[in-house]
C-alpha positions as CSV (number, residue, x, y, z in Angstrom):
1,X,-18.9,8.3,7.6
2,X,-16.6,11.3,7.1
3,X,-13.8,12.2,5.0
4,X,-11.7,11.9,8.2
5,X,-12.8,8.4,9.0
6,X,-12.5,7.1,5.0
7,X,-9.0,8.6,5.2
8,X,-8.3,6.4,8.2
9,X,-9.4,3.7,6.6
10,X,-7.3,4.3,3.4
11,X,-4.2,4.6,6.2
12,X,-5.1,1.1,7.4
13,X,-5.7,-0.4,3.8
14,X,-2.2,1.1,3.0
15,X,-0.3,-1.0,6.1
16,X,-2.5,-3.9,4.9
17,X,-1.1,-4.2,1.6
18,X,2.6,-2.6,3.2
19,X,2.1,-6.4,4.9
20,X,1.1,-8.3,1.7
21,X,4.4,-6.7,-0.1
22,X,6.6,-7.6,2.6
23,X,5.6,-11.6,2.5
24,X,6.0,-11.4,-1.2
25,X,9.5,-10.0,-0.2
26,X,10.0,-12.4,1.5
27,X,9.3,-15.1,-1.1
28,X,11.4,-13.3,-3.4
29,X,14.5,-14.9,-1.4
30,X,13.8,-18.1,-2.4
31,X,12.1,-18.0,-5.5
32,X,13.8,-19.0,-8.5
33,X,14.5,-16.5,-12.3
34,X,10.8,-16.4,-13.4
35,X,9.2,-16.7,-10.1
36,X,11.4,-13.6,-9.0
37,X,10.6,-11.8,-12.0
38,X,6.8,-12.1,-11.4
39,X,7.3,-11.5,-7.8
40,X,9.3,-8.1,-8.3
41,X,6.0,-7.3,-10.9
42,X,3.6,-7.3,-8.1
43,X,6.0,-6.1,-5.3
44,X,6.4,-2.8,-7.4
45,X,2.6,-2.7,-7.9
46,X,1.9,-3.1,-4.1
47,X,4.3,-0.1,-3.7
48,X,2.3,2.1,-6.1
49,X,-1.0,1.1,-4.0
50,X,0.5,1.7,-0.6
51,X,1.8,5.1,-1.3
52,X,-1.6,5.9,-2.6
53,X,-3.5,4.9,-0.2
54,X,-1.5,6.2,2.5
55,X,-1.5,9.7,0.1
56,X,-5.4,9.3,-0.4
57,X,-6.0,8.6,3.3
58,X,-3.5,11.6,4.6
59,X,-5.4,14.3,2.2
60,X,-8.9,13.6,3.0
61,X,-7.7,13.5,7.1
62,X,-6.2,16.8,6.8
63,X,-9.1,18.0,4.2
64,X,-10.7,20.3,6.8
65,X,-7.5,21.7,7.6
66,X,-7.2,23.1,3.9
67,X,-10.3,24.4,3.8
């Protein structure tokens, strides 16, 4: 595999959990105080992981480009 492909893969991981953050946005609508609180928790952690990934996966694409 090359760092090209793995940074593909880390673009597709990132839209995966992009999707798994918007359900739990979703959810947040209805959810009641603590619920919400818990839900907001891991919406903000999903957001850290997404732009990482998407970060991660964008460097090691463009990795022969730098070097």
């Amino acid at each position: 595999m090359t760092l090209f492909e793995l940074g593909k893969q880390y673009i597709e991981e990132s839209k995966r959990v992009l999707s798994t953050k918007q359900r739990l946005q979703e959810r947040l609508k209805g959810a009641d105080f603590y619920q919400s609180a818990e839900l907001k928790d891991r919406i903000a952690i999903l957001s850290e992981m997404a732009d990482e990934c998407r970060r991660t996966g964008e460097l090691l694409c463009a990795y022969y480009n730098f070097s």
